[in-house]
VOVORO-708425 format. One record per residue (C-alpha): residue number from 0; x, y, z; residue in three letters. Coordinates in pm, 1 decimal. Each point is the difference from the previous one (the first is absolute). Last residue first. Layout:
BEGIN
PT	NUM	X	Y	Z	ALA;
...
This chain:
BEGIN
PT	252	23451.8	12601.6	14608.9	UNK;
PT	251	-92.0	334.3	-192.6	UNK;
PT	250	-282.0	230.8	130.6	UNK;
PT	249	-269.2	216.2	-219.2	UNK;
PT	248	-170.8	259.3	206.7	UNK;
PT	247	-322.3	181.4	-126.8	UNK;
PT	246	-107.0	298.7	176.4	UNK;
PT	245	-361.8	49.7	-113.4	UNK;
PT	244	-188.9	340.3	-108.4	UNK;
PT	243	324.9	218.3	-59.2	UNK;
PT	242	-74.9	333.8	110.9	UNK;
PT	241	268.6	21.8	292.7	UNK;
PT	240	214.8	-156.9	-252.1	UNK;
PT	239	147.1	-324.9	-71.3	UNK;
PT	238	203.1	28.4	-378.4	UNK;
PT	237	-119.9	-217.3	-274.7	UNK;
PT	236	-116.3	-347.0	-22.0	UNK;
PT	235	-381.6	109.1	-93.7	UNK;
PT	234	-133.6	-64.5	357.6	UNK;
PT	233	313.2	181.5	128.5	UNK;
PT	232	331.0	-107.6	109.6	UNK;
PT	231	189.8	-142.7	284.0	UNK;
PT	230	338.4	-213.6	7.0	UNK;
PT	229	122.5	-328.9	139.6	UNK;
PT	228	327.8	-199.1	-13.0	UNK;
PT	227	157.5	-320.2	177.8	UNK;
PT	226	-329.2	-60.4	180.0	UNK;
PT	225	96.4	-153.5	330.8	UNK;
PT	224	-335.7	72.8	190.7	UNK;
PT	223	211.6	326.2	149.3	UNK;
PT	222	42.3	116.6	-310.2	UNK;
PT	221	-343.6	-5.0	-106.3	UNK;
PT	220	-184.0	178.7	363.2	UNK;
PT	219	350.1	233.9	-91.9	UNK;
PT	218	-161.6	133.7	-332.8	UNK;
PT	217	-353.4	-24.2	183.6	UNK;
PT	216	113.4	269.8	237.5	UNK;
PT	215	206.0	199.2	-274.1	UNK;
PT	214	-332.5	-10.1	-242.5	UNK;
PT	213	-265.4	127.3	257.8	UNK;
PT	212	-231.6	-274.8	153.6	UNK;
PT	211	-337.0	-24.9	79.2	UNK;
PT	210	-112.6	-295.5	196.3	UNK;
PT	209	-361.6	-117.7	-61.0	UNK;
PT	208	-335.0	-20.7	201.3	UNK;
PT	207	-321.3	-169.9	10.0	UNK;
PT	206	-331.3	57.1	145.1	UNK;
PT	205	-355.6	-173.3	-114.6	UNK;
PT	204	-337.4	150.2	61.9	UNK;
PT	203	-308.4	-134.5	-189.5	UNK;
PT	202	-330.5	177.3	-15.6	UNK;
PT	201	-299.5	-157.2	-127.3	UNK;
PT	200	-256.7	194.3	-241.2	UNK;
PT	199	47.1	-226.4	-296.6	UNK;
PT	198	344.6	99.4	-20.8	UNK;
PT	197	187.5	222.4	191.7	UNK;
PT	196	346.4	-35.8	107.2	UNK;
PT	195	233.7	158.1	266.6	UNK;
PT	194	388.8	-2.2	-42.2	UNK;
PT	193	233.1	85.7	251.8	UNK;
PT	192	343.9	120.3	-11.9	UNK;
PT	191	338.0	50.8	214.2	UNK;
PT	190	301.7	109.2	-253.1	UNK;
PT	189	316.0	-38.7	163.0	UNK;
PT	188	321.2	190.0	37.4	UNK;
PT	187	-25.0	-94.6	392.3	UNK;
PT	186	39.5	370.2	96.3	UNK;
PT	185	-177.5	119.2	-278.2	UNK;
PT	184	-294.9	-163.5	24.5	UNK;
PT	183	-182.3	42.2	-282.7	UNK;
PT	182	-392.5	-60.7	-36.3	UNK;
PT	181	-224.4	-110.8	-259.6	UNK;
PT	180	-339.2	-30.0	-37.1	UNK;
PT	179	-155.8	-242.9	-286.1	UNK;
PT	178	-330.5	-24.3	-83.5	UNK;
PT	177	-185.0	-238.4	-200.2	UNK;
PT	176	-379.0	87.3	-141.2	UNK;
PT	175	-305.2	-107.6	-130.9	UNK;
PT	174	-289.0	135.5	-158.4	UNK;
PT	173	176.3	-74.1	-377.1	UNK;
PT	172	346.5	-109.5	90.6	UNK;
PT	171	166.5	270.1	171.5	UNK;
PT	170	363.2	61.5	105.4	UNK;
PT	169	95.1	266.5	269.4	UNK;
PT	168	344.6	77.0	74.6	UNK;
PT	167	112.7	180.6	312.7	UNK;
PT	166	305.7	136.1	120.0	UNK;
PT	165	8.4	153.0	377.7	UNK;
PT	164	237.2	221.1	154.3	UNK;
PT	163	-301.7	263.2	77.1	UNK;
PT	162	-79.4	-33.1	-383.0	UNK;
PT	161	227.8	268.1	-117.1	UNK;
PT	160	351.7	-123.8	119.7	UNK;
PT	159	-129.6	-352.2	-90.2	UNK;
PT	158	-47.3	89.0	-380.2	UNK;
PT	157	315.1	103.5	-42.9	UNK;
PT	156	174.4	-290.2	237.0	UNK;
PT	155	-168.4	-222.5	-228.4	UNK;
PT	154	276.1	-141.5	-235.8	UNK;
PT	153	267.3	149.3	197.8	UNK;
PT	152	110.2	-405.5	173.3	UNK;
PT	151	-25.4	-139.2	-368.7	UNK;
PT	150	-178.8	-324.2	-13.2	UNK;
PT	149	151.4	-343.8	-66.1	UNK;
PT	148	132.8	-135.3	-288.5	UNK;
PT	147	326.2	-267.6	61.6	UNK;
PT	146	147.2	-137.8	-291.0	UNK;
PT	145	265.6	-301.3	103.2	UNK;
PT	144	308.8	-129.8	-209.7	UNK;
PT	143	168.2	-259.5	13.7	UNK;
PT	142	419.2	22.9	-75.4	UNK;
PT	141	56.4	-293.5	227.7	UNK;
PT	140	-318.8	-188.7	14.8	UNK;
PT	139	-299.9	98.8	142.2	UNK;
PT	138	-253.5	-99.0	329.4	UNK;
PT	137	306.8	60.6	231.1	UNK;
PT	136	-118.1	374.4	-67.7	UNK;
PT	135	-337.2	-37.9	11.2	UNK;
PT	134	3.9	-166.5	307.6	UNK;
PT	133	244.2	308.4	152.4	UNK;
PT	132	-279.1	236.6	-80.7	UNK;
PT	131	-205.2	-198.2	220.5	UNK;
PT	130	213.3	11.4	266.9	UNK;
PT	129	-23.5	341.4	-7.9	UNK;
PT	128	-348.5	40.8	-49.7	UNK;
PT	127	-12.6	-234.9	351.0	UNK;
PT	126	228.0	234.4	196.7	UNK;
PT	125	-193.9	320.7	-110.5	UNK;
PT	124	-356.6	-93.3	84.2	UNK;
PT	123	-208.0	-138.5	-267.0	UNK;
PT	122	-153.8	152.6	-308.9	UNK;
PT	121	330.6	122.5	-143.0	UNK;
PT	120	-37.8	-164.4	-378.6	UNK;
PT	119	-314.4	-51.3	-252.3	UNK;
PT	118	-25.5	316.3	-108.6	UNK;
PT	117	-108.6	-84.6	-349.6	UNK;
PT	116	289.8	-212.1	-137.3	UNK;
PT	115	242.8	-222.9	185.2	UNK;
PT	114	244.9	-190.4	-277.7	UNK;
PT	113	211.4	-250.8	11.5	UNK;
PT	112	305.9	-71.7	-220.6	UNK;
PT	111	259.1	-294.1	-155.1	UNK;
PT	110	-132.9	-261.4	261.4	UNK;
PT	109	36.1	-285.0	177.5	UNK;
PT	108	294.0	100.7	233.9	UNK;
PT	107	-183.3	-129.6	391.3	UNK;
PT	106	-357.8	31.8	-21.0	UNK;
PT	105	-118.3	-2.4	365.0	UNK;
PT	104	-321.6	283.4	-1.9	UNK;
PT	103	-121.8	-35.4	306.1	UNK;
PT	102	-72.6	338.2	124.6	UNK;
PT	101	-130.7	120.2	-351.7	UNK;
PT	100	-287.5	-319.2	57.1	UNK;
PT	99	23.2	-263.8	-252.7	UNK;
PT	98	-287.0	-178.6	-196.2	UNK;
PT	97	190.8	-48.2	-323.4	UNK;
PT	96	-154.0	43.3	-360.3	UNK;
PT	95	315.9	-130.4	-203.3	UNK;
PT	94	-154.6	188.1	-367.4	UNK;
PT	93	-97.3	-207.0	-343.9	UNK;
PT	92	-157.0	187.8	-271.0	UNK;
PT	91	-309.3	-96.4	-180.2	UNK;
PT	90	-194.1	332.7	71.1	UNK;
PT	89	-286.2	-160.6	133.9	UNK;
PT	88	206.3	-228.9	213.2	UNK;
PT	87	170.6	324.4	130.1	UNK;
PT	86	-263.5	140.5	63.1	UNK;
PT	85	-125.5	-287.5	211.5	UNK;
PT	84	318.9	-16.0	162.3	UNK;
PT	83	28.2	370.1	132.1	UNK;
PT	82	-351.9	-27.9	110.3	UNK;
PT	81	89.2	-304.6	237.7	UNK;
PT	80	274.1	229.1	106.3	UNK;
PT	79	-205.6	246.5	117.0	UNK;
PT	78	-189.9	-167.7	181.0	UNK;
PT	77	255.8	-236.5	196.0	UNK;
PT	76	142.9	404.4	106.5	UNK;
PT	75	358.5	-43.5	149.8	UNK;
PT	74	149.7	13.3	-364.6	UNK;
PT	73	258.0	-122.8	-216.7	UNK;
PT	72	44.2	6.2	-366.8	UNK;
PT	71	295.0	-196.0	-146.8	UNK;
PT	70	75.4	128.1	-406.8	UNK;
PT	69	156.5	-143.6	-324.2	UNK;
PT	68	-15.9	316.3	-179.7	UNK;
PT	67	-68.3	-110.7	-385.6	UNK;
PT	66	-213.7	286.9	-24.7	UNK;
PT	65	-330.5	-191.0	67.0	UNK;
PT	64	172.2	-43.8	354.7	UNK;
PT	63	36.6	333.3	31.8	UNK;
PT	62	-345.8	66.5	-47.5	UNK;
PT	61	-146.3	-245.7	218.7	UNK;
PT	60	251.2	128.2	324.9	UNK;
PT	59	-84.2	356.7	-46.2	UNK;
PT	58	-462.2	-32.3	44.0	UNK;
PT	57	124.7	-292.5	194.1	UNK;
PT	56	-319.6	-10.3	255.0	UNK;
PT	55	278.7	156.2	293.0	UNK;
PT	54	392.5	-57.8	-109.9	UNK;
PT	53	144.9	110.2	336.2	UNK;
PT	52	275.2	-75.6	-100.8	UNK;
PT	51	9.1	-51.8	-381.2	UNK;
PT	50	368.2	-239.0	-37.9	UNK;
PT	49	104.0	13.7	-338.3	UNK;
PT	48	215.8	-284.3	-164.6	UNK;
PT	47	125.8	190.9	-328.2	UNK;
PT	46	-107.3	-107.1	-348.4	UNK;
PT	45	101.0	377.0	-137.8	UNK;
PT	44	193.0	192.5	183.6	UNK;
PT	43	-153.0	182.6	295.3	UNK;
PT	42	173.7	345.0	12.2	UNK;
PT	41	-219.8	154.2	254.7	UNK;
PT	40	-84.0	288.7	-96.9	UNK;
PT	39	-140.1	-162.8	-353.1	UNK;
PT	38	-122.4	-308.1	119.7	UNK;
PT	37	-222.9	145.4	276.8	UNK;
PT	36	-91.9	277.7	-216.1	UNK;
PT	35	-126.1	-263.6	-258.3	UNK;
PT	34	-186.2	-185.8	257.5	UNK;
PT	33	-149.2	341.6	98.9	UNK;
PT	32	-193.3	65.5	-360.8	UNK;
PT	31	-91.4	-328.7	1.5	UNK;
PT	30	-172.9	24.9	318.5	UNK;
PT	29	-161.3	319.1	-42.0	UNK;
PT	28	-161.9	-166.1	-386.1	UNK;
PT	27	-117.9	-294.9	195.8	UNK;
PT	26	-183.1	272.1	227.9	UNK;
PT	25	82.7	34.9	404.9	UNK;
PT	24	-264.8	282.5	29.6	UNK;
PT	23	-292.8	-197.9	-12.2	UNK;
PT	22	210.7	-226.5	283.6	UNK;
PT	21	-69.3	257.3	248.5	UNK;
PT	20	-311.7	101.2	75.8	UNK;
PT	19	-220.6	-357.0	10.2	UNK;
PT	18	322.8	-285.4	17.6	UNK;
PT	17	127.1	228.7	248.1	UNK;
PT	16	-315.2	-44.6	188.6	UNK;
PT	15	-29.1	-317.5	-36.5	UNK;
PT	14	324.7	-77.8	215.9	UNK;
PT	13	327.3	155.9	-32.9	UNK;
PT	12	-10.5	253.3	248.8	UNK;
PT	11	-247.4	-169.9	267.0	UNK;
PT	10	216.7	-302.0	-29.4	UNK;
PT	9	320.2	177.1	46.2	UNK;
PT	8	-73.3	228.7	295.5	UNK;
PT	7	326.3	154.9	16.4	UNK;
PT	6	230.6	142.4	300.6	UNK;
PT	5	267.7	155.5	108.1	UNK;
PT	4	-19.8	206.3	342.3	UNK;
PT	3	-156.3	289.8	29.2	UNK;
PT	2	-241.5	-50.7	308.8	UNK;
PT	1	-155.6	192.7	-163.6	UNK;
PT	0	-206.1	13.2	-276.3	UNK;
């Protein structure tokens, strides 16, 4: 994997592929379950202007919006979001579907919160997840508030430690198979991965990788980015442990 240096192969990620091993997973009863954690650790009040960044096919962005949510989904994948608005014709509910790349997000006070669910933040290099984190920011008003759920950095150092530093997951669908290696470097606190697929006897390689963070460093990532207020807690809203599964952060404009 080296040269280490950050990098993701988008369109071998979230092509047909996902569609095959991952998006079983992703179940209307899953997303439901998550819109209400969204709402619930993050304080959305009822009929607030939500901002779903990355918002992917709108498995979130649909179900807020049938809860009165009036929600803006953006995304960098045209795919994706044409998904998003077929759903969300099926479903009768009306969601902004925007085709907007994180790096160019330019929404200036529009909204009372935004949300970035499922690891979906720290894919670039420092500088430009930074500046990112600042778009979010100008993207609320005063008193906004942003939920941030990304992976916890001790979630597989277990598992690496007795795997020659390596985490894998394997996922099968019938004869077929996705696997995922992982790989922490330390030094750069990030988490270096590639995942190999097969399916009908091809093999697929794509590589990605993700910042990992520890609550003080992302704590001052949000103060720096002018949030007013931030704070860290666990999947459930409680406490951020080294067993906690996600480190959640909620920040106040």
């Amino acid at each position: 994997m080296n040269p280490r240096k950050p990098h993701v192969d988008w369109d071998r990620l979230f092509g047909d592929d996902y569609d095959y091993f991952d998006l079983p997973d992703l179940t209307p009863e899953l997303s439901e379950a998550e819109a209400t954690d969204m709402v619930e650790l993050g304080g959305f009040e009822q009929g607030s202007r939500i901002l779903d960044a990355p918002c992917g096919h709108g498995r979130h962005a649909n179900i807020l919006a049938s809860r009165g949510y009036r929600v803006v989904g953006v995304d960098r994948d045209e795919r994706f979001l044409d998904m998003a608005r077929n759903e969300s014709e099926k479903m009768g509910v009306e969601v902004d579907y925007c085709h907007v790349d994180l790096r160019e997000m330019s929404f200036e006070r529009e909204f009372d919160a935004a949300v970035s669910w499922y690891t979906s933040f720290g894919y670039f290099d420092d500088e430009t997840d930074r500046d990112i984190l600042c778009r979010y920011r100008r993207a609320l008003r005063p008193g906004g508030r942003f939920l941030l759920d990304i992976h916890s950095p001790y979630r597989h150092i277990p598992s690496m430690l007795a795997n020659h530093e390596m985490h894998v997951d394997i996922l099968r669908r019938g004869a077929d198979m996705a696997v995922d290696i992982h790989e922490l470097d330390a030094e750069a606190s990030r988490l270096y991965a590639e995942k190999l697929t097969l399916r009908d006897g091809t093999v697929e390689r794509a590589r990605y990788s993700v910042r990992m963070f520890t609550a003080p460093e992302i704590l001052e990532w949000f103060r720096t980015a002018g949030f007013s207020h931030a704070r860290v807690m666990d999947e459930t809203g409680g406490a951020f442990t080294i067993a906690s599964r996600r480190l959640m952060v909620l920040g106040t404009a």
